[in-house]
C-alpha positions as CSV (number, residue, x, y, z in Angstrom):
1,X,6.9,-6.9,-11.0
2,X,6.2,-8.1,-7.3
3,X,2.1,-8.2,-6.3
4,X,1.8,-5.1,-4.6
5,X,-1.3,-5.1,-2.0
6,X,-2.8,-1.9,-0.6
7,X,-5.2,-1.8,2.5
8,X,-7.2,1.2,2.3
9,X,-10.7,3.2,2.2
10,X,-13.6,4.5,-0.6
11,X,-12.7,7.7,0.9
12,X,-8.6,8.1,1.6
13,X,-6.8,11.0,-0.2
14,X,-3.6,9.4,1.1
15,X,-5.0,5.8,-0.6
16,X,-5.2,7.5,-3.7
17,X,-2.1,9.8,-3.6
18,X,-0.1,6.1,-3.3
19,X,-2.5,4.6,-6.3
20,X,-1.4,7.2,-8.3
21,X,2.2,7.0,-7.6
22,X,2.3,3.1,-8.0
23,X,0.3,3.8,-11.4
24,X,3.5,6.0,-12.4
25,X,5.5,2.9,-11.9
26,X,3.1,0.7,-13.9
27,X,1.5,-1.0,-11.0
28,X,-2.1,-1.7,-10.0
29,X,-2.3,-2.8,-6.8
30,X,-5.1,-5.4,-5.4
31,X,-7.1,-3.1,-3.2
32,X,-8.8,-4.4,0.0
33,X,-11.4,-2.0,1.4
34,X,-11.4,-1.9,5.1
35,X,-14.0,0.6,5.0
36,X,-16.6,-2.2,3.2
37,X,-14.7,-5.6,4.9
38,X,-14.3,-5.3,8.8
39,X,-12.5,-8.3,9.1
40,X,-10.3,-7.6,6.5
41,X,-9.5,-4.4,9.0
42,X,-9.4,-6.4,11.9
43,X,-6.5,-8.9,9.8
44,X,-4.4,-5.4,8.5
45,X,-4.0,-4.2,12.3
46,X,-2.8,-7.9,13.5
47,X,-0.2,-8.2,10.3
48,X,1.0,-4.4,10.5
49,X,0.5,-3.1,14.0
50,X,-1.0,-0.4,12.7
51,X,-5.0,1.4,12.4
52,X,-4.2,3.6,10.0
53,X,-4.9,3.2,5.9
54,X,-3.3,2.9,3.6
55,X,-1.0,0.5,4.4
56,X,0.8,-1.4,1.6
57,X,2.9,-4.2,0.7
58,X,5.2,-5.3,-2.0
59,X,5.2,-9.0,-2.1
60,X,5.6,-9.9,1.5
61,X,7.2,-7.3,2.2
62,X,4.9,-4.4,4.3
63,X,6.5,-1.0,3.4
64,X,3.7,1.5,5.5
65,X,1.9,3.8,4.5
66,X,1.9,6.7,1.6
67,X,4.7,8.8,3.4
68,X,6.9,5.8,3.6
69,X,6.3,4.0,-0.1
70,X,6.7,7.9,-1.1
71,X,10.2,7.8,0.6
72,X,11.1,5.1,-0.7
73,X,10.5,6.2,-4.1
74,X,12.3,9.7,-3.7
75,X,15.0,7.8,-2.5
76,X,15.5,5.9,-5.7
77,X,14.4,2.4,-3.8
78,X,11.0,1.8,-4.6
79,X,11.8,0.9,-8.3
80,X,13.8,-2.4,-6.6
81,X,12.0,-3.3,-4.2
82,X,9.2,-3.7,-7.1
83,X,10.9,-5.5,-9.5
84,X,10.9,-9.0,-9.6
């Protein structure tokens, strides 16, 4: 499976909601907490454009937040896009 990275907060239901969906595909993603690393914020905004958390990746590929890796999966994508 590809590295999957996910920018997000202690406190994010939407963080979790697209843990919990990745852990149904048998991934743990590496976790960077915005909400404890500033500049690690700062860096998220300049590489996706965007404020909001969480915002994840597959590899090097940035897929958006928990509404989009959710669309993905409903429409039968996500499982590719993971594999190696």
């Amino acid at each position: 499976m590809k590295p999957v990275t996910l920018y997000g907060t202690g406190v994010c239901p939407y963080c979790d909601m697209a843990e919990r969906l990745l852990a149904r595909k048998g991934v743990t993603p590496d976790k960077i907490r915005v909400d404890l690393e500033p500049e690690q914020r700062e860096h998220m905004m300049r590489i996706t454009g965007r404020r909001t958390v969480p915002q994840i990746f597959i590899g090097e590929l940035h897929v958006g937040g928990y509404d989009d890796l959710s669309a993905l999966d409903r429409a039968g994508k996500l499982d590719a896009l993971l594999a190696d």
